[in-house]
PDB file of N, CA, C and O in Angstrom:
ATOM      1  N   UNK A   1     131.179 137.233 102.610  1.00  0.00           N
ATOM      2  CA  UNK A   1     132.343 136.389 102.704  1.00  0.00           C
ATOM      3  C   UNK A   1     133.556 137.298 102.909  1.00  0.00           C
ATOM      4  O   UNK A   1     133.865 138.345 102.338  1.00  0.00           O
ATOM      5  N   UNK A   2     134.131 136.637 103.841  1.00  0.00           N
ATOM      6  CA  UNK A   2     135.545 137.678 104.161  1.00  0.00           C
ATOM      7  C   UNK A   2     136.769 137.126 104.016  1.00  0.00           C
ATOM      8  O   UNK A   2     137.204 136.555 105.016  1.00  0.00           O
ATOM      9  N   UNK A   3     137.463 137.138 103.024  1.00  0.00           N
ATOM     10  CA  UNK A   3     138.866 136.276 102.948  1.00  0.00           C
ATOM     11  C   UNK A   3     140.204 136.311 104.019  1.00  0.00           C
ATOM     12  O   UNK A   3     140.414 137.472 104.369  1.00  0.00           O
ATOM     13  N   UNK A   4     140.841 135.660 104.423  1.00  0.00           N
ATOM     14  CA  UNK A   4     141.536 135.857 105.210  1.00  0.00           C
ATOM     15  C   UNK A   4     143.051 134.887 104.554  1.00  0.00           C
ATOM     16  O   UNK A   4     142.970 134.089 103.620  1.00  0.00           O
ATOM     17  N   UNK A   5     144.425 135.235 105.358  1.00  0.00           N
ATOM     18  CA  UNK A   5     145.552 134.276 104.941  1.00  0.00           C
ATOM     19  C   UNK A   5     144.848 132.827 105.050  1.00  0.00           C
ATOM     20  O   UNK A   5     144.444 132.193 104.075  1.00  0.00           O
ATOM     21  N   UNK A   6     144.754 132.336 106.623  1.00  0.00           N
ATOM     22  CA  UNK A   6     144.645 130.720 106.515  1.00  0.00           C
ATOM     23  C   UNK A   6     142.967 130.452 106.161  1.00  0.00           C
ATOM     24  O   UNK A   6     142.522 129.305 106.129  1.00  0.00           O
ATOM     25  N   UNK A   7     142.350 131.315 105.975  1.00  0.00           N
ATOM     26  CA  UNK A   7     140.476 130.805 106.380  1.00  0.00           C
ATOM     27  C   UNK A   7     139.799 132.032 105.444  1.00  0.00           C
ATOM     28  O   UNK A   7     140.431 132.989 104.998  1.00  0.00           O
ATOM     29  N   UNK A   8     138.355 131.773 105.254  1.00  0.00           N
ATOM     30  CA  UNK A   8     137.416 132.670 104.601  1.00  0.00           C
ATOM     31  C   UNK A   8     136.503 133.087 106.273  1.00  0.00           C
ATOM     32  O   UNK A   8     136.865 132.797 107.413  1.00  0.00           O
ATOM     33  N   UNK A   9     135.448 133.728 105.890  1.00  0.00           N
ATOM     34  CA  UNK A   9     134.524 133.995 106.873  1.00  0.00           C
ATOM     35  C   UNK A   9     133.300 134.059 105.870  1.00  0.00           C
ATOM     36  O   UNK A   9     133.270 134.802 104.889  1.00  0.00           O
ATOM     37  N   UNK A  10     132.120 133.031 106.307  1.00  0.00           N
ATOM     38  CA  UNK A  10     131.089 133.093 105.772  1.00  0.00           C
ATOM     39  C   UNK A  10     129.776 133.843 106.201  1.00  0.00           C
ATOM     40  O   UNK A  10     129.196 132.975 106.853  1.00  0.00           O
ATOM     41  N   UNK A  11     129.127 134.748 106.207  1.00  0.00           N
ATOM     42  CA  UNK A  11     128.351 135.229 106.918  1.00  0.00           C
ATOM     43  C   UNK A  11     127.076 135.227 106.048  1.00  0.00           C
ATOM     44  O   UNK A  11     126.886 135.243 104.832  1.00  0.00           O
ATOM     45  N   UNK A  12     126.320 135.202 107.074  1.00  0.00           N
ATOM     46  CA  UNK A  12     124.753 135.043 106.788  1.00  0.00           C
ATOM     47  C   UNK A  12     123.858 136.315 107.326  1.00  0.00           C
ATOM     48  O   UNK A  12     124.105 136.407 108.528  1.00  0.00           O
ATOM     49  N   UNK A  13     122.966 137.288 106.954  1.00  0.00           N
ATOM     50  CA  UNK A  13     122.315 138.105 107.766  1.00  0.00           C
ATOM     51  C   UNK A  13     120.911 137.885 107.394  1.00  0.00           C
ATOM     52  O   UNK A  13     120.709 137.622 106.208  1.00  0.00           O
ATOM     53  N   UNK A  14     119.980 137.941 108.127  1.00  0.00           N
ATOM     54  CA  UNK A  14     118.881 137.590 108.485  1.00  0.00           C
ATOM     55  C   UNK A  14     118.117 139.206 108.977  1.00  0.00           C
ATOM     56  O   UNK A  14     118.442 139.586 110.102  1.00  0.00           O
ATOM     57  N   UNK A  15     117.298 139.980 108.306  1.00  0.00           N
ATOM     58  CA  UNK A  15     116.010 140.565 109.042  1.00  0.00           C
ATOM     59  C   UNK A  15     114.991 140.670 108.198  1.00  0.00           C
ATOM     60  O   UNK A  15     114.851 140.629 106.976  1.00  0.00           O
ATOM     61  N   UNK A  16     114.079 140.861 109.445  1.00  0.00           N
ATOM     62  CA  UNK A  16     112.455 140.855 108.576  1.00  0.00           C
ATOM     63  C   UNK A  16     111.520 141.528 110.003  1.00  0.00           C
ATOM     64  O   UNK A  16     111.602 141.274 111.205  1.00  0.00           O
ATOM     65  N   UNK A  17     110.761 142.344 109.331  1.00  0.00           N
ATOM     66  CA  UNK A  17     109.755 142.616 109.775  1.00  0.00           C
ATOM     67  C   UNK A  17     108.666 142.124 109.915  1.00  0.00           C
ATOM     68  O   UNK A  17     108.047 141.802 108.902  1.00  0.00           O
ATOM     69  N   UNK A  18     108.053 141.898 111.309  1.00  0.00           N
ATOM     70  CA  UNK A  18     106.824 141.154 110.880  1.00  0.00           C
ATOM     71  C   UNK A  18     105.498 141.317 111.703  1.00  0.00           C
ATOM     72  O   UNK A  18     105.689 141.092 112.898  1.00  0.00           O
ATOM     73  N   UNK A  19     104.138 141.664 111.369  1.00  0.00           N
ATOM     74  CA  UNK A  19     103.262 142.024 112.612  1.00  0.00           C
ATOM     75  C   UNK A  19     102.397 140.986 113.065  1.00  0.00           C
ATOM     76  O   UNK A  19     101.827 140.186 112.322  1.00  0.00           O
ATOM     77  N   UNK A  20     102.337 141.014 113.995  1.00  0.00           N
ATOM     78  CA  UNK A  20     101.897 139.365 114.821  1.00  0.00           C
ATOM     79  C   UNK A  20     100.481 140.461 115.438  1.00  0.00           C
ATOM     80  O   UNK A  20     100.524 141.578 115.952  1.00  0.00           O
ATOM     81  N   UNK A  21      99.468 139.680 115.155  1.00  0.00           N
ATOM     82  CA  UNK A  21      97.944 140.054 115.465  1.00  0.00           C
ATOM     83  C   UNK A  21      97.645 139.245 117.111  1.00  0.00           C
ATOM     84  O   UNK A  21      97.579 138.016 117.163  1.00  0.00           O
ATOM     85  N   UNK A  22      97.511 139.962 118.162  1.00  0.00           N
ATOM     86  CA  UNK A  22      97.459 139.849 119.348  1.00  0.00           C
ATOM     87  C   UNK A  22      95.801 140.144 119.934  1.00  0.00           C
ATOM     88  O   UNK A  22      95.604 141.264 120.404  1.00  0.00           O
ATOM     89  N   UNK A  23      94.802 139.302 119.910  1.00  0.00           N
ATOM     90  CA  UNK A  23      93.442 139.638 120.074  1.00  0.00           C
ATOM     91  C   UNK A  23      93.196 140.737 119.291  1.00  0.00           C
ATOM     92  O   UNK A  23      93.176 140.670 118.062  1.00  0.00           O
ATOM     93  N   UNK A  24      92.982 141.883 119.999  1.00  0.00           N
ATOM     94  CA  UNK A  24      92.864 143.409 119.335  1.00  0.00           C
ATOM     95  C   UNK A  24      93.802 144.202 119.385  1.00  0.00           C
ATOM     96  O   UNK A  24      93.576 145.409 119.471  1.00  0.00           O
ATOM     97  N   UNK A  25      94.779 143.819 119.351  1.00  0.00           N
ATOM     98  CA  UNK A  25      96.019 144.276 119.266  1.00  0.00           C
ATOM     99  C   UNK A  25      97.414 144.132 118.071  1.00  0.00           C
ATOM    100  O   UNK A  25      98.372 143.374 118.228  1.00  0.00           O
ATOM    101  N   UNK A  26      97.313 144.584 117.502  1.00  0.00           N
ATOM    102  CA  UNK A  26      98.625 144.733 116.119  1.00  0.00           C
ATOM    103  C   UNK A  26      99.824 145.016 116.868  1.00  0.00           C
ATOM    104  O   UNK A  26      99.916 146.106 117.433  1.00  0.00           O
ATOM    105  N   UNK A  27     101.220 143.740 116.977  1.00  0.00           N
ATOM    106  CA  UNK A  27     102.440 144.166 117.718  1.00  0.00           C
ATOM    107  C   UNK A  27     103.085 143.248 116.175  1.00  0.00           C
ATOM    108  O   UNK A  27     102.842 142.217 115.546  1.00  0.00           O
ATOM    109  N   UNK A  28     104.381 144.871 116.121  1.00  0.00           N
ATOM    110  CA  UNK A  28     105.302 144.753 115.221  1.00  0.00           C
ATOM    111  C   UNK A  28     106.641 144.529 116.182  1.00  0.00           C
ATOM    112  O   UNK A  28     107.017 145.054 117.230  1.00  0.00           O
ATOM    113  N   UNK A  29     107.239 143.369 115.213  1.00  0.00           N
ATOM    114  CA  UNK A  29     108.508 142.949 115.636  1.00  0.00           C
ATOM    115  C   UNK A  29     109.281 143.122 114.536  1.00  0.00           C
ATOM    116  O   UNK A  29     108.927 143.058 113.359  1.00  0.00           O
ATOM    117  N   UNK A  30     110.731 143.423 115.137  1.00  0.00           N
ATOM    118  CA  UNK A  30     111.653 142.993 113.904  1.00  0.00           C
ATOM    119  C   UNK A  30     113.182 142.352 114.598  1.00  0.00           C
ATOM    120  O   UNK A  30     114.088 142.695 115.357  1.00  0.00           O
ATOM    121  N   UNK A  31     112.745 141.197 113.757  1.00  0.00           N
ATOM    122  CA  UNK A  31     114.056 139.969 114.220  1.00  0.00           C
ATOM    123  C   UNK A  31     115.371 140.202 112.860  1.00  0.00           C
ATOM    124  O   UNK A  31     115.209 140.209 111.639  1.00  0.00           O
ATOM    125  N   UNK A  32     116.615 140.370 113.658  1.00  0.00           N
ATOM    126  CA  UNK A  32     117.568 140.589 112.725  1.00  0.00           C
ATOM    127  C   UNK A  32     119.165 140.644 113.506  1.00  0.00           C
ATOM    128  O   UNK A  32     119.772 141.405 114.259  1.00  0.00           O
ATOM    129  N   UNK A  33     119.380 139.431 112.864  1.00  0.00           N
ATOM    130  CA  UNK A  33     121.119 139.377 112.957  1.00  0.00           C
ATOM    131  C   UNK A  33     121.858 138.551 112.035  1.00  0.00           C
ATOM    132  O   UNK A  33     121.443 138.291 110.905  1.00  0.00           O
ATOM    133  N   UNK A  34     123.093 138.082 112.568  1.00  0.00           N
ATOM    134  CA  UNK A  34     124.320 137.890 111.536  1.00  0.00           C
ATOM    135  C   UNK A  34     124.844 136.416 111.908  1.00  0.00           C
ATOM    136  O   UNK A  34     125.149 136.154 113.072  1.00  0.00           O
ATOM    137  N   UNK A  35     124.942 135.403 110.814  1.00  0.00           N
ATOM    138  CA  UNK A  35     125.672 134.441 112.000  1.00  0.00           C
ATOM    139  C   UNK A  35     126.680 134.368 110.791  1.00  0.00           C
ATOM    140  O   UNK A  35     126.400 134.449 109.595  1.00  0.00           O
ATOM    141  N   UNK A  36     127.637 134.235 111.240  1.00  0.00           N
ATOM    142  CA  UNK A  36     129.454 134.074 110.355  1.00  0.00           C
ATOM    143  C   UNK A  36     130.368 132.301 111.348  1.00  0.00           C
ATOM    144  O   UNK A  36     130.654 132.101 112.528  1.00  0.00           O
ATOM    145  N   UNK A  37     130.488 131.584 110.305  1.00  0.00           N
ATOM    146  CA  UNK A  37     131.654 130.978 110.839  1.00  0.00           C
ATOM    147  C   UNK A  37     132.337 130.784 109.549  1.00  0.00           C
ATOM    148  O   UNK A  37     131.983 130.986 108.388  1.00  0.00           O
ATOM    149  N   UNK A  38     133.634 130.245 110.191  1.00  0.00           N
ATOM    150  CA  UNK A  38     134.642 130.166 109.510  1.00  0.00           C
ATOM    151  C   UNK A  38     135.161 128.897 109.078  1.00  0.00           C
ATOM    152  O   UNK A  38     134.938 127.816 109.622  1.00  0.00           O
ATOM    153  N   UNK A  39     136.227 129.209 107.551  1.00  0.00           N
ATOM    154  CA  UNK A  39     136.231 127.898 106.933  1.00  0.00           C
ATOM    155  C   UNK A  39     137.403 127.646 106.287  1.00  0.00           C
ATOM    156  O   UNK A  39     138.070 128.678 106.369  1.00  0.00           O
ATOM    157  N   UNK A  40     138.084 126.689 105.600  1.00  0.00           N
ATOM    158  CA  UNK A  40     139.074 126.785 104.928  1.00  0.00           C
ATOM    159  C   UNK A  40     138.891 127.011 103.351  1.00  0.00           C
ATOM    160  O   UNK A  40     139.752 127.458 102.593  1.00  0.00           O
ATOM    161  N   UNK A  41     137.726 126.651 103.049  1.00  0.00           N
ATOM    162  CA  UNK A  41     137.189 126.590 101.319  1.00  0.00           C
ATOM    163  C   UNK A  41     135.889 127.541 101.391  1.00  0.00           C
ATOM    164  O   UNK A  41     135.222 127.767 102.401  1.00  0.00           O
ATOM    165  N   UNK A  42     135.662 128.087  99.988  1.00  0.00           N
ATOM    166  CA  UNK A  42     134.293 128.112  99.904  1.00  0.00           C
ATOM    167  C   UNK A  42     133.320 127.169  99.115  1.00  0.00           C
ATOM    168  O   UNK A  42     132.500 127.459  98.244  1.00  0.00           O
ATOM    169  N   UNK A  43     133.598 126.129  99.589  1.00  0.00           N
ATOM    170  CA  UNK A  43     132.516 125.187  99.032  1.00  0.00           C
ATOM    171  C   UNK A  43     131.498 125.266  99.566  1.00  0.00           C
ATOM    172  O   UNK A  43     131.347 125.526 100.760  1.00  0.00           O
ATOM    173  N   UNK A  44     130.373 124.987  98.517  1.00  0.00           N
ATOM    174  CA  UNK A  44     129.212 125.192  98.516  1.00  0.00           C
ATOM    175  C   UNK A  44     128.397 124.547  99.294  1.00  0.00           C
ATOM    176  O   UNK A  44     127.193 124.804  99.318  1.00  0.00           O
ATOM    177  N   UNK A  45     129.124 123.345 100.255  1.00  0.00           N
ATOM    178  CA  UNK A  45     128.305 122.891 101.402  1.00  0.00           C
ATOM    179  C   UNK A  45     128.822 123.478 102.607  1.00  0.00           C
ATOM    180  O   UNK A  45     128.401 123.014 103.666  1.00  0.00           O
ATOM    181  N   UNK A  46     130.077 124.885 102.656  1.00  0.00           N
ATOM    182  CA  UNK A  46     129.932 126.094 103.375  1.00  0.00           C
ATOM    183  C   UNK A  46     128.778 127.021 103.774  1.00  0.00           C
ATOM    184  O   UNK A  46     128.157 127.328 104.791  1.00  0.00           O
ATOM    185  N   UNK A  47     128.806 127.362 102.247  1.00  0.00           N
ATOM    186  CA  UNK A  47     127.226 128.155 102.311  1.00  0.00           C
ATOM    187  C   UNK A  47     125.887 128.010 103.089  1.00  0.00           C
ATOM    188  O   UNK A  47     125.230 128.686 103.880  1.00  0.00           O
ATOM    189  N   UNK A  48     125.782 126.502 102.331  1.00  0.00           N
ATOM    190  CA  UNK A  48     125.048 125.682 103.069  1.00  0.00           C
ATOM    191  C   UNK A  48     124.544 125.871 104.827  1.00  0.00           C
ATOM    192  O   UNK A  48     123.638 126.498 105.376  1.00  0.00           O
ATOM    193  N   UNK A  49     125.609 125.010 105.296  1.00  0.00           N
ATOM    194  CA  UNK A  49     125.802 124.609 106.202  1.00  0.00           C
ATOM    195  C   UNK A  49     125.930 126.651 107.511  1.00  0.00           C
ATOM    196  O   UNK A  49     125.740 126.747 108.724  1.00  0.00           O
ATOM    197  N   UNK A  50     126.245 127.628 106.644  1.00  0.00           N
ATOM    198  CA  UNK A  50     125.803 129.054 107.777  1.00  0.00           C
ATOM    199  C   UNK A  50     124.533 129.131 107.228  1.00  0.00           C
ATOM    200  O   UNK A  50     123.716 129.372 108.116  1.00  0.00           O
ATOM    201  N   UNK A  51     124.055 129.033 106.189  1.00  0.00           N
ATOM    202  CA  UNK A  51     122.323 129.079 105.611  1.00  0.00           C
ATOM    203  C   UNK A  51     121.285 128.508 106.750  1.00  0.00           C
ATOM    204  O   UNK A  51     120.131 128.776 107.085  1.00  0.00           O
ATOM    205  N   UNK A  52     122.320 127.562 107.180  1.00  0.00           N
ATOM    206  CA  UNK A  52     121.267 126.784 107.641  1.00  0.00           C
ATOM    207  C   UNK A  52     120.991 126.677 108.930  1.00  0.00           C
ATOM    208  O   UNK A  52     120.043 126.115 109.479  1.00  0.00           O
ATOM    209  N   UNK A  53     122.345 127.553 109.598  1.00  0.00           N
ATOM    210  CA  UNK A  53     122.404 128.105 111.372  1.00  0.00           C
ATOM    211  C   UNK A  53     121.666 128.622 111.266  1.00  0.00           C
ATOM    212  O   UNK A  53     120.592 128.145 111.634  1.00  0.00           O
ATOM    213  N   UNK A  54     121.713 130.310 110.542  1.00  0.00           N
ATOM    214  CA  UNK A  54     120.479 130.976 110.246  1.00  0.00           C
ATOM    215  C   UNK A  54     119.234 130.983 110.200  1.00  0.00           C
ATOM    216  O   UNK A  54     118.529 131.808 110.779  1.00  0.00           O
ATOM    217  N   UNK A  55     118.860 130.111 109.541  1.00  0.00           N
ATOM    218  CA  UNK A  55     117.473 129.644 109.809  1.00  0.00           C
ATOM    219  C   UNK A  55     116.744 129.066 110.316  1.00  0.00           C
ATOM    220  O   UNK A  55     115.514 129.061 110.267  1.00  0.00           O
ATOM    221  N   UNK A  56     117.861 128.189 111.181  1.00  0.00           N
ATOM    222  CA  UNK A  56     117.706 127.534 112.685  1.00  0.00           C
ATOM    223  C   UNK A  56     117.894 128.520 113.819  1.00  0.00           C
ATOM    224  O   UNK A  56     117.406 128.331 114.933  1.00  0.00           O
ATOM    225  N   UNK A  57     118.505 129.413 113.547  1.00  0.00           N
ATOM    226  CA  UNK A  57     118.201 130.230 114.847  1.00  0.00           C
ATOM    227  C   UNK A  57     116.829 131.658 114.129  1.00  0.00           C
ATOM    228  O   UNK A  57     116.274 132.387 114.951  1.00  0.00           O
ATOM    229  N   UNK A  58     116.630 131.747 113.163  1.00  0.00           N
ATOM    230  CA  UNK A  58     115.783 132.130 112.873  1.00  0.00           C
ATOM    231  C   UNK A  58     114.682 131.685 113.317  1.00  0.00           C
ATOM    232  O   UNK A  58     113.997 132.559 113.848  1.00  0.00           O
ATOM    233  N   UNK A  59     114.193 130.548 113.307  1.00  0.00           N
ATOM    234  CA  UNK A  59     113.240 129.707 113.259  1.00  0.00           C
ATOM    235  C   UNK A  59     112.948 129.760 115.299  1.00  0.00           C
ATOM    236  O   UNK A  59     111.825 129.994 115.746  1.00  0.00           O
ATOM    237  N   UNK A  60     113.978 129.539 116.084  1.00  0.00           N
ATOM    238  CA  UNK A  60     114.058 129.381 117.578  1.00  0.00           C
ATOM    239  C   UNK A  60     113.703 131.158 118.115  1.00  0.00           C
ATOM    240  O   UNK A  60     113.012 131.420 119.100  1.00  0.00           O
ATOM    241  N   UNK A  61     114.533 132.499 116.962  1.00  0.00           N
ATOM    242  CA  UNK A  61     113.785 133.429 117.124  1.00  0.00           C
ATOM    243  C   UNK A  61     112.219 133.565 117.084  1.00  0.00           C
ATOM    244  O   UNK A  61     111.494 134.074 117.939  1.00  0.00           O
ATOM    245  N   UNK A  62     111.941 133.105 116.131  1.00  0.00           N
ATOM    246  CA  UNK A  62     110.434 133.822 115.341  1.00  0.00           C
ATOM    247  C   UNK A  62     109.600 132.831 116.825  1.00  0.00           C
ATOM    248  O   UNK A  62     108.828 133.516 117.495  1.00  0.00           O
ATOM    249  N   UNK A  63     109.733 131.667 117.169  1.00  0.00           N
ATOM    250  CA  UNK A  63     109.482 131.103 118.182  1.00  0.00           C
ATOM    251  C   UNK A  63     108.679 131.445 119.285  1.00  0.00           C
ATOM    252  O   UNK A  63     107.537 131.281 119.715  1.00  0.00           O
ATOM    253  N   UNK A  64     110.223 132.232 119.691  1.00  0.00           N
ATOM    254  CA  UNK A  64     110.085 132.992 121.618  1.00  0.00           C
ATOM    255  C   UNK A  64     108.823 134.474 120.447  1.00  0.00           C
ATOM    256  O   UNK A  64     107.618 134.555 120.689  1.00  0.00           O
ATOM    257  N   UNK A  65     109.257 135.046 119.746  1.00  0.00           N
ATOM    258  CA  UNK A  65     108.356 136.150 119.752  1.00  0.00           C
ATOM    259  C   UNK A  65     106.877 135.962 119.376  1.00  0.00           C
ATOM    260  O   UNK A  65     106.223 136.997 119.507  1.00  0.00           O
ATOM    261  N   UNK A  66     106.188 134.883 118.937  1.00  0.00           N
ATOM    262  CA  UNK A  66     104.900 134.411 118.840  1.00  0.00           C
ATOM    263  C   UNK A  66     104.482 133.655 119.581  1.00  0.00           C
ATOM    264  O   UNK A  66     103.618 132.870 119.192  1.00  0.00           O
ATOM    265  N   UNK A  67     104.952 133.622 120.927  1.00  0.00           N
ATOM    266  CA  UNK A  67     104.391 132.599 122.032  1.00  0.00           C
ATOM    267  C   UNK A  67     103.994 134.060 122.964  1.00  0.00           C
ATOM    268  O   UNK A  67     103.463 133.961 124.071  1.00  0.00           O
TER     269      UNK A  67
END
């Protein structure tokens, strides 16, 4: 969280390692970034609500790399 005069900044970071079994093949990935928006409060349906970009674009990551 980053305070600012008019707004906070909420940020979320996301990584993980993970090895995806490919026939006979072991391929390691690692998915990892940041999503931040911004707010006037930190209420707790702030939190929420970047928790939950996160793991929606988490989720659209982990996706594309196991297809």
């Amino acid at each position: 969280m980053n305070l600012g005069f008019w707004s906070l900044t909420i940020s979320n970071e996301i990584t993980t390692d993970i090895n995806i079994q490919r026939a006979t093949r072991l391929h390691k990935e690692n998915i990892s970034f940041t999503v931040s928006d911004t707010f006037q409060t930190g209420a707790g349906s702030n939190f929420i609500s970047v928790t939950k970009q996160a793991l929606d674009r988490y989720k659209q990551e982990l996706q594309k790399r196991i297809q």
